[in-house]
C-alpha positions in Angstrom: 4.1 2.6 13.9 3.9 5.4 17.0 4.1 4.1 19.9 0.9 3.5 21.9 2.1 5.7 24.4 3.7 8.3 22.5 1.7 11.8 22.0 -0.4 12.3 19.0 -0.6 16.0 17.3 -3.5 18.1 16.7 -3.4 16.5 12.7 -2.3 13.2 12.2 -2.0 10.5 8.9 -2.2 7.4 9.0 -1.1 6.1 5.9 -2.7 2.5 4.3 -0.2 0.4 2.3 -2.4 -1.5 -0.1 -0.3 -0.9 -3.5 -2.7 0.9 -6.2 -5.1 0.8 -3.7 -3.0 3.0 -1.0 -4.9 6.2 1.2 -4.6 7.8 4.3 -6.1 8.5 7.0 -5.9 11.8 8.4 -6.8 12.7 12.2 -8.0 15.5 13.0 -9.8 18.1 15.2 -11.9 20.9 14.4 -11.0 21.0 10.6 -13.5 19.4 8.8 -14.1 22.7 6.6 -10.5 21.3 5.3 -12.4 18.3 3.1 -11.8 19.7 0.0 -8.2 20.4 0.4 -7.2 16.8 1.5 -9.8 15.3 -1.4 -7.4 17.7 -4.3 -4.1 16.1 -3.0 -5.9 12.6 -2.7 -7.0 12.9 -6.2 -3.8 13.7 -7.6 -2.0 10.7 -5.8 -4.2 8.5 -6.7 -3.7 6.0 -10.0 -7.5 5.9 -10.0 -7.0 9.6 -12.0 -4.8 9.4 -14.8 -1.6 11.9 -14.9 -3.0 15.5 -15.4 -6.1 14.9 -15.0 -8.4 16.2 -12.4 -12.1 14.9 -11.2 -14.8 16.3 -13.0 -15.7 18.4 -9.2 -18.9 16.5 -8.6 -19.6 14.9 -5.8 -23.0 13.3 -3.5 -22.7 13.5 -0.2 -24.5 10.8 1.8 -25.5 11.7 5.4 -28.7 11.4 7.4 -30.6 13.2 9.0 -28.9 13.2 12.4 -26.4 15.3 11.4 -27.1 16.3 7.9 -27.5 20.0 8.9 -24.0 19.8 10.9 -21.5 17.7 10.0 -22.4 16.8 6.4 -23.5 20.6 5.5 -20.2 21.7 6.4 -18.6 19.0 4.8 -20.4 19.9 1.0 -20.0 23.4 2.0 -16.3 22.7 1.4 -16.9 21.3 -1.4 -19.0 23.9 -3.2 -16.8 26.3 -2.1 -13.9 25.1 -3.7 -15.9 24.6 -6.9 -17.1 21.2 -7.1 -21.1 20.4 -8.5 -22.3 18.6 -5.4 -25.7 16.3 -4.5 -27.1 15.3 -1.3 -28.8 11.9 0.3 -29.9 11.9 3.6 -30.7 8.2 4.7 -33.6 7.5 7.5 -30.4 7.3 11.0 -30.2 3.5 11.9 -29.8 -0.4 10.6 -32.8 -0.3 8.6 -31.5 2.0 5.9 -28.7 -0.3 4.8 -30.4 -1.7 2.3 -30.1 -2.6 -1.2 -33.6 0.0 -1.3 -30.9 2.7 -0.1 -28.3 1.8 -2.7 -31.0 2.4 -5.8 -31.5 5.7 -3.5 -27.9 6.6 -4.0 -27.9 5.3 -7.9 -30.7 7.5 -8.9 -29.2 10.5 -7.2 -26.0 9.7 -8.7 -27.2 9.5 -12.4 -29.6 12.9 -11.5 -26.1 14.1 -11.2 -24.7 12.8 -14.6 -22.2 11.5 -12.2 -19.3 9.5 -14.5 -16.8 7.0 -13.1 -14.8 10.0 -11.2 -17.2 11.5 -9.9 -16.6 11.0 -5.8 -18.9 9.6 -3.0 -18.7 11.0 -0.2 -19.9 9.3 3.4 -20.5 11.7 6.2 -21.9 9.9 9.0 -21.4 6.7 11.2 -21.1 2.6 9.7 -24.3 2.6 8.3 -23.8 5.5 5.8 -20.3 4.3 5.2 -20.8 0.5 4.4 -24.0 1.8 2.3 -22.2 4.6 0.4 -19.2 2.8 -0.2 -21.3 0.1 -1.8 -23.1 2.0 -3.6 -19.5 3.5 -5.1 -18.6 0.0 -5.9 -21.1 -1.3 -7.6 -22.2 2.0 -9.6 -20.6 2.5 -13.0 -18.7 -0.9 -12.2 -16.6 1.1 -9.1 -16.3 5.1 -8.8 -14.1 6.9 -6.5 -15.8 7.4 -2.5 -14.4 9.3 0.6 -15.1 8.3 4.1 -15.7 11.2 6.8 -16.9 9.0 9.9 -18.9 10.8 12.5 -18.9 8.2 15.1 -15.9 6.6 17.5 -17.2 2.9 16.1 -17.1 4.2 12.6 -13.7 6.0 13.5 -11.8 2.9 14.6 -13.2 0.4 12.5 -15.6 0.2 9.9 -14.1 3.4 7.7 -10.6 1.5 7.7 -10.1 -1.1 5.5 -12.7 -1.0 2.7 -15.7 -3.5 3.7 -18.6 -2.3 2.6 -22.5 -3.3 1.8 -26.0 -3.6 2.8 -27.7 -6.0 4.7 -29.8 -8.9 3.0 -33.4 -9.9 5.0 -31.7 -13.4 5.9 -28.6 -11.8 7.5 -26.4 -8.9 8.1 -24.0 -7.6 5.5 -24.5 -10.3 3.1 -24.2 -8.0 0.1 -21.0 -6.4 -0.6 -17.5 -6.3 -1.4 -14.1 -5.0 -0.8 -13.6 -1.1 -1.8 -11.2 0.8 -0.8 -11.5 4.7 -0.1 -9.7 7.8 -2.0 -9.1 8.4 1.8 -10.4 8.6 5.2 -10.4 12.1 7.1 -11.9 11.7 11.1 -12.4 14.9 12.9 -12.8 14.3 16.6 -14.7 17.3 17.2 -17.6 15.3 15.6 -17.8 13.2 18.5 -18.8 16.2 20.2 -22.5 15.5 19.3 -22.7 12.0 19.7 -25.1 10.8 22.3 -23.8 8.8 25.2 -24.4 5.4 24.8 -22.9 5.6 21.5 -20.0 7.1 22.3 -19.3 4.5 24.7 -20.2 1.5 22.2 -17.4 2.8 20.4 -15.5 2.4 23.2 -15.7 -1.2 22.9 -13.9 -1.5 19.9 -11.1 0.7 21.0 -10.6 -1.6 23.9 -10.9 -4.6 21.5 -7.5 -3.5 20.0 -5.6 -3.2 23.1 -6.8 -6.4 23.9 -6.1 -8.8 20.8 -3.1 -6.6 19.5 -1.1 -4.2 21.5 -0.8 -4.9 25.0 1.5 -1.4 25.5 -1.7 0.2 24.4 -4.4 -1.4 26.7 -2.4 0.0 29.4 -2.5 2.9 28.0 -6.2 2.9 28.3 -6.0 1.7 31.8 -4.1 4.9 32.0 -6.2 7.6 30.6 -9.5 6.3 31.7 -10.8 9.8 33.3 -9.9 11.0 29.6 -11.9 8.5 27.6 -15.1 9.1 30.1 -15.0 12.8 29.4 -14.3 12.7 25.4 -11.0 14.8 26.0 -9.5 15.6 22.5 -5.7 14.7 23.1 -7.1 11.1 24.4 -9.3 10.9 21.7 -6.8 11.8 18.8 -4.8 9.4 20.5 -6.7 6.4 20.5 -8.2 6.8 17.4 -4.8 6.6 15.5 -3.2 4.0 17.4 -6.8 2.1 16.8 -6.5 3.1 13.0 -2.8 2.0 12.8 -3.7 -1.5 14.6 -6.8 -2.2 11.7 -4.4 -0.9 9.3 -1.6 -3.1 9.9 -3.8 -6.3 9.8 -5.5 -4.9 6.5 -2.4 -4.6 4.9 -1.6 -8.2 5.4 -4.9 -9.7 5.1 -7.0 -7.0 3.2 -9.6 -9.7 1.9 -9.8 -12.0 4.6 -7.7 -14.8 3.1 -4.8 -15.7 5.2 -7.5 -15.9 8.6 -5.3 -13.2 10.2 -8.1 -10.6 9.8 -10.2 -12.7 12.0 -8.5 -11.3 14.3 -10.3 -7.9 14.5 -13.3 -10.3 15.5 -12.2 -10.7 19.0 -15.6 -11.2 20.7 -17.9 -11.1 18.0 -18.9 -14.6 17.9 -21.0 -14.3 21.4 -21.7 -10.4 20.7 -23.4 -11.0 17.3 -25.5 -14.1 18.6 -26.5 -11.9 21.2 -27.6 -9.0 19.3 -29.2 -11.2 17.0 -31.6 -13.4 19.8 -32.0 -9.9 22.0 -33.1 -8.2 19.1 -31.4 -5.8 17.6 -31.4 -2.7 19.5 -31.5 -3.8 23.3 -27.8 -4.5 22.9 -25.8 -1.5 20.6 -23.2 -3.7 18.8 -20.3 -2.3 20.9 -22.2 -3.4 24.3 -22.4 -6.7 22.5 -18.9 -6.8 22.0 -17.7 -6.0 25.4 -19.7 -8.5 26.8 -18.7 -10.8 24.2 -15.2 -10.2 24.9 -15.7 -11.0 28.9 -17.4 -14.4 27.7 -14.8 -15.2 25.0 -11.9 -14.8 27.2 -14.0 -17.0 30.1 -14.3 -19.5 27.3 -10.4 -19.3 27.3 -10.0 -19.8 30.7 -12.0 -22.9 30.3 -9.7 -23.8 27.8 -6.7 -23.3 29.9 -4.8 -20.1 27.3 -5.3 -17.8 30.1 -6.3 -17.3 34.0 -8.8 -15.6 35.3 -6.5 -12.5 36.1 -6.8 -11.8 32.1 -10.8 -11.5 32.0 -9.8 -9.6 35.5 -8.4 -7.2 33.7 -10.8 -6.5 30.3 -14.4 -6.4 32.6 -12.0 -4.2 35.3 -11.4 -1.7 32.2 -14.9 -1.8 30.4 -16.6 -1.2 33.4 -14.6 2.1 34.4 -15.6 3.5 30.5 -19.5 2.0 32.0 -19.9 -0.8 29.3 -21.4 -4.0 30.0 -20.1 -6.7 31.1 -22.7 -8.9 31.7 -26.3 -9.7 29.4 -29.4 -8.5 30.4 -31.2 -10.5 33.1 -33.5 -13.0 31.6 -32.8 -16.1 30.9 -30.7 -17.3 27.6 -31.6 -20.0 25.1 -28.5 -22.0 24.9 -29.4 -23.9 22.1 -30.3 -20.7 20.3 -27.0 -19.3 20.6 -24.9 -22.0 19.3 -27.3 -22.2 16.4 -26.1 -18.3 15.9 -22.8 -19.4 16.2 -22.8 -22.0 13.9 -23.9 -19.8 11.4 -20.7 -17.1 12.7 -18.0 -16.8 9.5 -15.3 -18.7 11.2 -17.4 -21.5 11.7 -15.7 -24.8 9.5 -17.9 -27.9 8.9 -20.1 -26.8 11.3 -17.5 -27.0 14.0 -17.3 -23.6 16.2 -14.0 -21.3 16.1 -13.2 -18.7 18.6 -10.7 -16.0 18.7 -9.3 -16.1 22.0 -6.8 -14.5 23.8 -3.6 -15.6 25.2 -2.5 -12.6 27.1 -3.6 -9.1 26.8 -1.9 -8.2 23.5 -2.8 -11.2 22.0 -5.2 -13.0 20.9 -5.3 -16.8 18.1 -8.2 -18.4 16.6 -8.7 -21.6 18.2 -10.5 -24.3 15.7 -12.8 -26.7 16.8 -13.8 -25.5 20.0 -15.9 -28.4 22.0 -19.5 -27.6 22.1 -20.2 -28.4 25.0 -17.3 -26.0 26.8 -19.4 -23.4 25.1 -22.8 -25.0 26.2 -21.6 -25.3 30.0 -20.0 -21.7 29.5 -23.2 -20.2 28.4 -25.4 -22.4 31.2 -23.4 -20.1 33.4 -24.9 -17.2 32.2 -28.0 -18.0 32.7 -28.9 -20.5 29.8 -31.9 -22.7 29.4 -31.4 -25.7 27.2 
């Protein structure tokens, strides 16, 4: 692995070690025009293709409408260009188009195409075209071929590495899906060029989870390069995005379908941030906002617990702040009751009994079982909590 503090070049790979299901990752900035070159050499390295063969050159490209006329034009441009018979979906931007509605969308355009099972999807956008494309690719013809080209940070460093994908179900988020992993992954910083504020920095979140839970060398890296990360500079950017990639990718490769509990991992923060998002309503807090927040709460929780001292939380709301995320909930006050309800409900949850990821030092975090409910019910009544 590079080192955290080593420079990163202007085009990088990461590579995934999955067996038959290996891909890369490739960083970089201002070549997306160079899609259809990286898709021919992950075709032929690929066992999904057999020896001599080639795809039959078709491929849909998902987008929406955000940046369909940008990113996701130049991207098929590429394509056609180099030969291949392309389609185009352009999902409505935001949560409510991962849906099992958008995934018939994608079928129908898909058999308009006579598409056959190598016939490549291609995802041109942030998480929500990703997770629905790349379920679509899994489920259509029992599993074709799919390419992720993520257009935001938070798709950048986390949901296009690894292979997760699906839609959302009306009783809960992501509750359709399955594992499905990509020909290959090809991030283009430049795209974050476009990306509005507040998004951007929600990203920013999940970078800083990494630093937190996994690489200590690296968080002070981003302590380090803070003026950087506020003004999107591209050396930063390639920079955090591959050691980010390379941190996911490491725990993937041990634990690619959640098994072993070591994934849990990546979910530093997550318990609070998605009972938040869910009781605030989706769309007061973006889910990286959640998650720093969450992170500031989960690592109080673990000074409660006695794994850390306060000079630890010091340290992660002293960092999120200087890249302006949250660190505290909106004013207002916070159904207690309503939260651990959420939490119950979290994935980690055993028996009903509440389990945390908490950190130990920066650089490393555990998951802690049976966390005592009411540590967590005092915890929140700091907050502002009404029982």
């Amino acid at each position: 692995m590079t080192s955290a503090s080593a420079p990163i070049p202007d085009s990088f790979t990461v590579p995934v070690s999955l067996g038959s299901r290996s891909y890369e990752i490739a960083i970089v900035s201002g070549k997306l025009e160079s899609l259809a070159v990286h898709l021919k050499k992950w075709i032929a390295a690929h066992p999904h293709f057999s020896a001599g063969s080639a795809a039959n050159e078709k491929a849909l490209v998902v987008t929406d409408g955000h940046i369909a006329a940008t990113h996701a034009e130049c991207a098929q441009q590429s394509l056609i260009q180099a030969g291949w018979t392309t389609g185009r979906v352009e999902l409505e931007p935001g949560e409510q188009s991962k849906t099992l509605a958008s995934a018939t969308r994608l079928y129908d355009a898909l058999a308009e195409l006579k598409a056959d099972r190598r016939t490549v999807v291609v995802a041109v956008g942030g998480g929500v075209v990703g997770d629905t494309a790349g379920f679509a690719a899994a489920t259509y013809a029992r599993g074709i071929p799919f390419v992720q080209i993520p257009t935001t940070l938070l798709a950048q460093v986390d949901s296009s590495v690894g292979g997760k994908v699906g839609v959302n179900h009306p009783r809960g988020k992501n509750l359709i899906g399955a594992f499905h992993q990509p020909l290959g992954v090809l991030i283009d910083t430049l795209t974050l060029t476009t990306l509005p504020e507040r998004d951007y920095r929600s990203g920013l979140a999940e970078v800083i989870k990494y630093g937190v839970s996994l690489d200590g060398e690296f968080f002070k890296y981003l302590e380090d390069h803070v003026d950087g990360l506020n003004s999107r500079a591209p050396d930063v950017l390639r920079h955090v995005i591959a050691i980010s990639c390379q941190l996911k990718a490491g725990v993937v490769e041990q634990d690619e379908q959640e098994l072993s509990g070591l994934r849990a991992l990546l979910n530093y923060g997550h318990t609070f941030a998605h009972a938040y998002e869910a009781l605030l309503g989706y769309g007061k807090l973006l889910h990286g906002e959640a998650v720093a927040i969450g992170m500031v709460h989960a690592s109080r929780l673990a000074e409660r617990l006695h794994h850390v001292d306060s000079s630890v939380t010091q340290k992660q709301a002293r960092l999120l702040k200087a890249v302006q995320l949250p660190t505290e909930l909106p004013s207002g006050p916070l159904d207690v009751e309503a939260v651990l309800d959420r939490m119950r409900l979290d994935k980690k949850s055993r028996g009903g009994k509440l389990r945390f990821v908490l950190p130990s030092s920066i650089g490393h975090v555990a998951l802690v079982d049976a966390v005592p409910e009411s540590e967590v019910r005092s915890l929140l009544s700091e907050f502002g909590g009404q029982r």
